[in-house]
N, C-alpha and C positions, 0 to 999 in steps of 0.2 A: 148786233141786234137786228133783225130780223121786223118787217110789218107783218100784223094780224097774229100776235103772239100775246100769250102774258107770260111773262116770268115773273112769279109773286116769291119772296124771302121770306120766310118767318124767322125772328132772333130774337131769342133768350139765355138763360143760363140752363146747365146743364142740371135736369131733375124737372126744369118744367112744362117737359110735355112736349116739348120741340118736334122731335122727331113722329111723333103716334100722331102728333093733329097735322103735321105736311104727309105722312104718310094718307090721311081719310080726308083731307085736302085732293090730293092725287088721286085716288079712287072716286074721289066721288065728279070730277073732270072727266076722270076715264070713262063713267057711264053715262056721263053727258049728250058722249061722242067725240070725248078730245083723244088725242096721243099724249101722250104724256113723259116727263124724265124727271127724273130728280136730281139733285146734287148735293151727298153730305158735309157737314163741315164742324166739327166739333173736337172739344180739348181732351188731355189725356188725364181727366179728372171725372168721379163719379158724380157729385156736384156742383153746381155752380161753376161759372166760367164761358165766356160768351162763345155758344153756338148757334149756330144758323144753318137752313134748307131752305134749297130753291127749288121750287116745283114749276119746267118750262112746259107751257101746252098751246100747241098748234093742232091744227083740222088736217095735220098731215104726219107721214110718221117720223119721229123727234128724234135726231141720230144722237146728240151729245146737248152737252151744258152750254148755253147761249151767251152772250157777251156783257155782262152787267146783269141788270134787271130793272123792272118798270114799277113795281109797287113790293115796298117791306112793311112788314106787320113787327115793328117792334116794340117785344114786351117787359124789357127789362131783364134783370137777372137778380132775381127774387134771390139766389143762394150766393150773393156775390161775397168775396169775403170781407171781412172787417176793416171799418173804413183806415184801421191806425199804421194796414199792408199800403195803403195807397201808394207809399214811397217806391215802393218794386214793381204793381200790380195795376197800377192807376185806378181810379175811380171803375169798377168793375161792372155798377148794378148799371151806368152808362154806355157800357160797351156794346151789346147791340143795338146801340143808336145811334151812336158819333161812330164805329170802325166799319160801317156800312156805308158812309156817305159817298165814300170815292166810288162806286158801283153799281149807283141807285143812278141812272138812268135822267137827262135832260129832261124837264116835265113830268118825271114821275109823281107816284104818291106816296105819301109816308104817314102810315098811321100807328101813331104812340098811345102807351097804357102811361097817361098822365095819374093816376092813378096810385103807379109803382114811381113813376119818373117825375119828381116836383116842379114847379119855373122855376126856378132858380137854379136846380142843378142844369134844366135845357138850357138857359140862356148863357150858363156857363160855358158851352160847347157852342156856341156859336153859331147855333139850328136856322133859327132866322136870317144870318146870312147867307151863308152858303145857300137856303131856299132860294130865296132872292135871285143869287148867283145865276141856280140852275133851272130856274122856274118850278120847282117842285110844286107841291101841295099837299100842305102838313096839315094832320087833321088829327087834333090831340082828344084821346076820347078816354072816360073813366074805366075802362073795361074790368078792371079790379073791383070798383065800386060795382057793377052789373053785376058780378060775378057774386060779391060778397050778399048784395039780397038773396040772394038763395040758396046760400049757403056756404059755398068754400070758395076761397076766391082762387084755387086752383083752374076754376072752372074758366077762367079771365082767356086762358086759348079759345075756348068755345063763344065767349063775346066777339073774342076778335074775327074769328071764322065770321060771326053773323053780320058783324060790321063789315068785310071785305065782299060777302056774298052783296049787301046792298050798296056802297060806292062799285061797284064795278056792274049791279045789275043784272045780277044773276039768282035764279031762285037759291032758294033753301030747300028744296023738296032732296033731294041726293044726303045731303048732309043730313036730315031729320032722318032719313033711313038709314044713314050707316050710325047712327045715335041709338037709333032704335034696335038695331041688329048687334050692338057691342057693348050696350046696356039693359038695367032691367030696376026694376022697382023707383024708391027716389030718389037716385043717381041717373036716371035715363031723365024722368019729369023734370028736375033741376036743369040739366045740359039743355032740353028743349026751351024752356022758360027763357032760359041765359040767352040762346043762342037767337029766340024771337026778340027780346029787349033790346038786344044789340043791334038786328036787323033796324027794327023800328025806328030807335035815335041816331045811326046814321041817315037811316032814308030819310030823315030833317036835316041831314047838312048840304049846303050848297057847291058842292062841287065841281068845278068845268075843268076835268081832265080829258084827255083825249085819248087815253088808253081801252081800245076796242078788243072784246074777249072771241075769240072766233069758237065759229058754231058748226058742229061736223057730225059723224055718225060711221061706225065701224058696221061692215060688211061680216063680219062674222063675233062671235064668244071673244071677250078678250078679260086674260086678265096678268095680273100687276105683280110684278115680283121681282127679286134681285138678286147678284150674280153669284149670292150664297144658295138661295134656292133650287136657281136652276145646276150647280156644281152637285146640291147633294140628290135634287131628283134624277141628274142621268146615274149618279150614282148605284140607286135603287133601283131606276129602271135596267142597270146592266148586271142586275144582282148581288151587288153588294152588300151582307150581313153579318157585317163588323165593322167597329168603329173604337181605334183608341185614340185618347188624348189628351192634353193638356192643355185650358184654357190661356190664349196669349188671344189680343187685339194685334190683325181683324180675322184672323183664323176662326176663333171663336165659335161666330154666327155658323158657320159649315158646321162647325162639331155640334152644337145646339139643335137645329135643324137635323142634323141626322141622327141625334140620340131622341129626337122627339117621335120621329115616322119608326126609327127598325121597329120595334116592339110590333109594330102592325105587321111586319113582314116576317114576324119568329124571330129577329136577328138581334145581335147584342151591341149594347155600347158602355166602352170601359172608360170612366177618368182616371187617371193615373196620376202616381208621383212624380214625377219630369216626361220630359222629352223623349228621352234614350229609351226611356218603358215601354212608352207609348209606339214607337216606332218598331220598338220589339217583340209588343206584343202584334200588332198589327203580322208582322212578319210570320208567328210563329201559327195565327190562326189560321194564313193561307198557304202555309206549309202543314197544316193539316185539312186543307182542301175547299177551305171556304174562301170565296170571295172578297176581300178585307182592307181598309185604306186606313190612312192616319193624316195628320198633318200641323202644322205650326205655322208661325212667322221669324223672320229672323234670326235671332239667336236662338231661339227653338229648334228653330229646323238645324240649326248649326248643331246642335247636339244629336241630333239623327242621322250626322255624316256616317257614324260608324254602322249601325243598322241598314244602314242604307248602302255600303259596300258589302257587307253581310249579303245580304240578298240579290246584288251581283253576283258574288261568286261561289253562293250557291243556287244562283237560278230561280229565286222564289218569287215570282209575280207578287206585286204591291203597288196600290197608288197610293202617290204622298199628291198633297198636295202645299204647296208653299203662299199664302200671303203675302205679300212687300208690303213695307209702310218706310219709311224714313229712316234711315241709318244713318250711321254707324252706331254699334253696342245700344243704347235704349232708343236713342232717337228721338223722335218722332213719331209715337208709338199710335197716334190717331191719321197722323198725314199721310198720304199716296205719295209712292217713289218706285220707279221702277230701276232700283238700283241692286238686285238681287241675282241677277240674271246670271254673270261669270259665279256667282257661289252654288247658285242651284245647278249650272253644268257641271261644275267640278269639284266641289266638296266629295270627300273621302277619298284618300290615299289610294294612287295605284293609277292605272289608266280605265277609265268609268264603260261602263255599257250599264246606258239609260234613256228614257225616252224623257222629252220635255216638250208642253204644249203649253203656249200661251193665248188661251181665249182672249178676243177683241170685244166681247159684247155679252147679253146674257144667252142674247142665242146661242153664242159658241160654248159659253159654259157648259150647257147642257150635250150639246152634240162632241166638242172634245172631253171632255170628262168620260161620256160613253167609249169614246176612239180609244181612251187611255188605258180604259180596264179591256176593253177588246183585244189592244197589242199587247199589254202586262201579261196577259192571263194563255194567247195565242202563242206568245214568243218567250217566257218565262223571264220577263225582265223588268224591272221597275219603272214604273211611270211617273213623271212628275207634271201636276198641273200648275203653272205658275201665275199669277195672278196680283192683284194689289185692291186699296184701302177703297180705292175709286169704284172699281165694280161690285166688290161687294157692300158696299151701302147703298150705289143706286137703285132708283127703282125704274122699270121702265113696262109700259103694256107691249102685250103681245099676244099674237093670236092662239087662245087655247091648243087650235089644231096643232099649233109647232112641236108637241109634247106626248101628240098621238102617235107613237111610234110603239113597236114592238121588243117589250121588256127581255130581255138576254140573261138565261141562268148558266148561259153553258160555261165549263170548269174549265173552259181550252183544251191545252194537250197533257187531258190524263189522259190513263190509259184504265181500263177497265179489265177486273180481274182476268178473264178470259183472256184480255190480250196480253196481258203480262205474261202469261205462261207461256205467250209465245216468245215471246221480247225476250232481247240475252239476258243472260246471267254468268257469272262469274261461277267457276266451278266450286268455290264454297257458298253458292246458290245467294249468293248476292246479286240484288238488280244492278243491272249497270246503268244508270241514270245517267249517267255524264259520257255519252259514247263520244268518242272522238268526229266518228263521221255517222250521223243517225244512217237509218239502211233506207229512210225516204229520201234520202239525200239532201234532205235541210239543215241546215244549222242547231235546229232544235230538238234537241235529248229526251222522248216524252219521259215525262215523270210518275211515279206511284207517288199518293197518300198513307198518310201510315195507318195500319189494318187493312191493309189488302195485302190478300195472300199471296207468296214468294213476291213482296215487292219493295222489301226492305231495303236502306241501304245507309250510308256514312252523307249528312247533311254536314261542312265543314266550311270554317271559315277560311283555314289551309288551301293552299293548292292539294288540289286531287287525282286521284285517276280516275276513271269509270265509275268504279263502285261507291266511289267516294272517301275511300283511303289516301290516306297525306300521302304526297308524293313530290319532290323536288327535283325530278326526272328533267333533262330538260326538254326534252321529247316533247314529253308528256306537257310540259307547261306551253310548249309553246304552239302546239294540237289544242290544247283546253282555250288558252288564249284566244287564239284565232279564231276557233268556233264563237266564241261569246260575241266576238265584236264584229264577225261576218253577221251577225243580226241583224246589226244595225242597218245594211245594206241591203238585207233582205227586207228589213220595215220600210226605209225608202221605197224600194222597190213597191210595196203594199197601197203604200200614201200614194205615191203617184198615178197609180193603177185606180184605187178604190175612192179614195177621199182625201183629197186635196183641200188641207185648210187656208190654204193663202186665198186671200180676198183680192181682186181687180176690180177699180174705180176709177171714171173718165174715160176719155176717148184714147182709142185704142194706139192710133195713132200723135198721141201728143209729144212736142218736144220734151217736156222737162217733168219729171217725177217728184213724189213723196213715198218717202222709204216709212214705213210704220212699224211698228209690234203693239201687241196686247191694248192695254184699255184706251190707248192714246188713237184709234186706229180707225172711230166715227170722228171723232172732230177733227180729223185731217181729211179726214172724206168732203164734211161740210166745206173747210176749209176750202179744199180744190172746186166744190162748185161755183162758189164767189170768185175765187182768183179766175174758174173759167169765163163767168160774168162780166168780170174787169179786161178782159179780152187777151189774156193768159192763153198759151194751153200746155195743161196739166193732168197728170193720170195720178192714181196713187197704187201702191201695192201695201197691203194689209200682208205680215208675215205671222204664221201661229206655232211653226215646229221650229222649236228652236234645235231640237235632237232627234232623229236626223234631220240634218239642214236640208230644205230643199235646195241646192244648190245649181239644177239646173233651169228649175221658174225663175230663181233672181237673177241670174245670170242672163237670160233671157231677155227679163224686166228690164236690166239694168244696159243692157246692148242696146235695147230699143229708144232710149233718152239720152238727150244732149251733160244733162245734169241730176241729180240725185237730192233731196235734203231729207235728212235721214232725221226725226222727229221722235224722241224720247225724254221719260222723267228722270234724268240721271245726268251726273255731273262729268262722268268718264266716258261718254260714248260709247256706251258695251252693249250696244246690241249693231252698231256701227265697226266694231271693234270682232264684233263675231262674224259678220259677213264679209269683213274683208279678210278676214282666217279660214273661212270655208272656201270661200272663191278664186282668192288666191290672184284678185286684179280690180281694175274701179275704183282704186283710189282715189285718182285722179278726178273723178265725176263725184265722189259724195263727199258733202259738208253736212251738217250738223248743226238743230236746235235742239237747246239743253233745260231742261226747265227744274228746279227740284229748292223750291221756297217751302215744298211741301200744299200746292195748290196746282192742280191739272190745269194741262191747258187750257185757250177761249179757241175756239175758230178764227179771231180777230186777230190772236196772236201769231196766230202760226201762217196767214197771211200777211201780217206785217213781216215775218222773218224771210217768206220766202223771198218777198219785191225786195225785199234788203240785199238777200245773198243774189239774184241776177241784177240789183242794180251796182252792187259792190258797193255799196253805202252802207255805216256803222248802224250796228243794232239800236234804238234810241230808246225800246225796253231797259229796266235795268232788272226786273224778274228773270229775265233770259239770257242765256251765253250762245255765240254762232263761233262753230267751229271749222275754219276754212278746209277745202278739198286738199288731202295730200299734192305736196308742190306748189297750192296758191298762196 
């Protein structure tokens, strides 16, 4: 935890509102003049069941989830289940009250809907102590009763909003406008009423906390969005108009999002009966020339192995994009885990030519997702965005300008009628799509779409020749072969040249490193500014292509430090386990934190693990595992 910050918690059960009042929480901070970030956290239940968001805001820009928190708004879990589950489930409509207290912050403030939550059942949880303990200050307020004068006591998040706006002393002008702009008639009137009564009776209580809200102001438009948004706006923005899929958590929200906007853009989106469909059909729309992605989580995407070798070998550009949440088979189907990573390199039979990006933030969402359908579409080869539960629920501001960039329809490498007629053909005036050696001397075969004239040919999931007739030549197989996966070294070549998504953080010169991937890759950032505070010195490197690897930035990175800790959500070290197989040395220098309780890292933590592994002192977390350097 950090000074000049709030990090405020709302918890409830799932159904009441949790997530929409931290979401206009957050927005209405962000046009204060704060930064802002969020952090989801919630059950794999449609109802009830304690969830909780943290909304962190600082007057500076907010890289990750902060270490605890300073004030929780807990309101019960109005859909908890039936008290006679207690035996399995424990007292549930208590859970965002008592399973918060480990994280609520020395001195913080805790404000309860006594309301929902009786004395008897607090004093059975032993509130008053632990206060005590930690100096809190508990401030038990009716907000169900507020809520219920005017009508529904659904409305008890909007008491609580008004109660937090006045213990912390901050207006209500932001929130009565985001009220007024996301309501109408007396459903808007009620929420203002609520949300004034609320203000009003706390600003009568007396509280001396010392949690100070910092006061800032952004230099340009900013606004609020999360790593589902920005994956399906570069989408759109690189011309994508098709979308198939199958609703799995946290996939979802991408599919949502993008079957809301195509219609604006003419373009379509299909739900489908599984997975395999989904991936097929995806397949089959941009093998008739359109632009087209699909994508899952998990065992979804595991059903899209076979479509997704399909489209290897026969060349048909596609972005998938992949989800992680918690495995194995159902999991942990709401928690973040970045333990997907060896399945999305290598699922489907055969040896793969594919690309794989893993964005670190929402910025990269958007700027990889674009790179993905750029190489897809330029190099006829499938893209994979991989990502997890963590980026797509947060939310974090940003400057509108990031997203003014120029929209991309181009189809890649067709070829248009005209040039087709110059492009070979097979003398039964077959195109020969799959040339062994193109005559531009690239790797890549242009392609026809089907109806264009003389540009027919055999799309197979067989090995082929040219035309696309089955062929088990070995010649031929092993000419086809070697074209597809010489790609790969030509996209390298691309990424190095063009767009480099590995991230450098710290001084340039520091002795000892943090190895990162995907969403874990700001709070190891923060992380290294503190350890450089502590009189540390530390750099970190942010890694995003998992395929092709950049193998000559880490190798690089990894020359330049004494020692490595190589920082991921996963119990196998597989993204530790991929860069010592690309590189082929540096064992020796990286070790490994492992974190997968199904809750991302802190900053706090991933500092506590580094001074652990150079002081050679036992982990004293038990959330986390440290994996020593090959040979220590």
């Amino acid at each position: 935890m950090t000074d000049n910050e709030l990090i405020w918690r709302i918890a409830g059960g799932s159904g009441d509102g949790i997530d929409s009042t931290s979401q206009n929480f957050a927005k209405a901070l962000m046009r204060s003049g704060l930064h802002v970030f969020t952090h989801r956290h919630y059950p794999s239940r449609i109802r009830g069941g304690h969830t909780y968001v943290e909304v962190r805001a600082k007057d500076e820009d907010v890289q990750s989830r902060g270490d605890g928190y300073n004030f929780l708004l807990a309101l019960g879990d109005s859909f908890a289940r039936n008290p006679q589950d207690e035996a399995y489930y424990g007292k549930e409509e208590l859970k965002p009250l008592y399973e918060n207290f480990d994280d609520l912050r020395e001195g913080g403030v805790l404000l309860y809907d006594e309301g929902l939550l009786d004395e008897e059942d607090v004093e059975e949880i032993e509130l008053e102590e632990a206060a005590e303990e930690n100096g809190w200050h508990v401030v038990p307020m009716d907000l169900r009763g507020i809520a219920k004068e005017h009508g529904r006591e659904i409305m008890r998040n909007t008491a609580g909003i008004g109660a937090t706006a006045a213990i912390l002393d901050i207006g209500t002008e932001e929130f009565e406008t985001l009220i007024e702009q996301n309501m109408a008639g007396d459903m808007q009137e009620a929420n203002l009423a609520v949300l004034e009564d609320a203000y009003e009776a706390a600003s009568e209580l007396d509280i001396d906390h010392d949690i100070e809200v910092p006061e800032g102001s952004h230099d340009e438009e900013q606004v609020i969005l999360s790593g589902s948004n920005a994956i399906s706006y570069g989408a759109l923005d690189e011309g994508c108009r098709f979308i198939s899929g199958y609703p799995m958590t946290p996939w979802t929200d991408v599919f949502t999002i993008m079957s809301q906007h195509l219609p604006e853009f003419g373009g379509i989106s299909e739900q489908v009966e599984d997975e395999i469909a989904a991936a097929a059909l995806a397949l089959g729309a941009s093998h008739m020339g359109v632009k087209s992605m699909s994508g899952s989580s998990g065992g979804g995407f595991a059903l899209m192995s076979e479509p997704l070798g399909l489209a290897e070998m026969t060349e048909t550009p596609v972005v998938l994009v992949e989800a992680m949440r918690a495995g194995p088979s159902t999991g942990m189907p709401t928690k973040p885990e970045q333990a997907d990573l060896e399945h999305v390199l290598y699922t489907s039979q055969g040896d793969s030519a594919r690309v794989v990006f893993a964005p670190a933030n929402i910025r990269e969402c958007y700027t990889q997702t674009r790179s993905a359908f750029r190489i897809a579409y330029e190099y006829q080869i499938p893209s994979i965005v991989i990502y997890d539960q963590k980026i797509q629920g947060e939310l974090r501001n940003l400057p509108a300008s990031h997203f003014d960039e120029e929209p991309n329809a181009d189809p890649g490498s067709v070829l248009t009628e005209e040039e087709i007629q110059d492009a070979a053909h097979h003398a039964s005036g077959k195109f020969q799509r799959f040339l062994h050696e193109p005559e531009d001397g690239s790797n890549v075969s242009p392609r026809s779409v089907p109806g264009q004239k003389d540009g027919r040919y055999l799309a197979t999931g067989n090995e082929h020749n040219p035309s696309g007739h089955i062929s088990e030549d070995p010649d031929n197989r092993i000419a086809q072969m070697e074209r597809r996966l010489n790609k790969l070294d030509d996209i390298r070549a691309d990424l190095d040249e063009n767009t480099s998504h590995q991230t450098y953080y710290g001084p340039e010169d520091a002795e000892h490193g943090v190895l990162v991937w995907g969403s874990q890759q700001d709070t190891a950032f923060e992380a290294v500014d503190r350890l450089n505070e502590n009189g540390h010195s530390v750099k970190a490197l942010g890694v995003s292509d998992m395929a092709p690897y950049p193998v000559e930035e880490v190798s690089e990175w990894l020359e330049s430090v004494d020692q490595a800790l190589v920082v991921e959500m996963n119990a196998t070290a597989q993204f530790r386990g991929l860069t010592q197989k690309e590189i082929g040395k540096y064992g020796d220098k990286m070790s490994s934190l492992l974190k997968y309780n199904g809750n991302p890292f802190e900053p706090a933590e991933i500092v506590d693990g580094f001074e652990s592994s150079i002081n050679g002192e036992e982990l004293a977390a038990t959330n986390m595992k440290y994996l020593p350097a090959a040979g220590d």
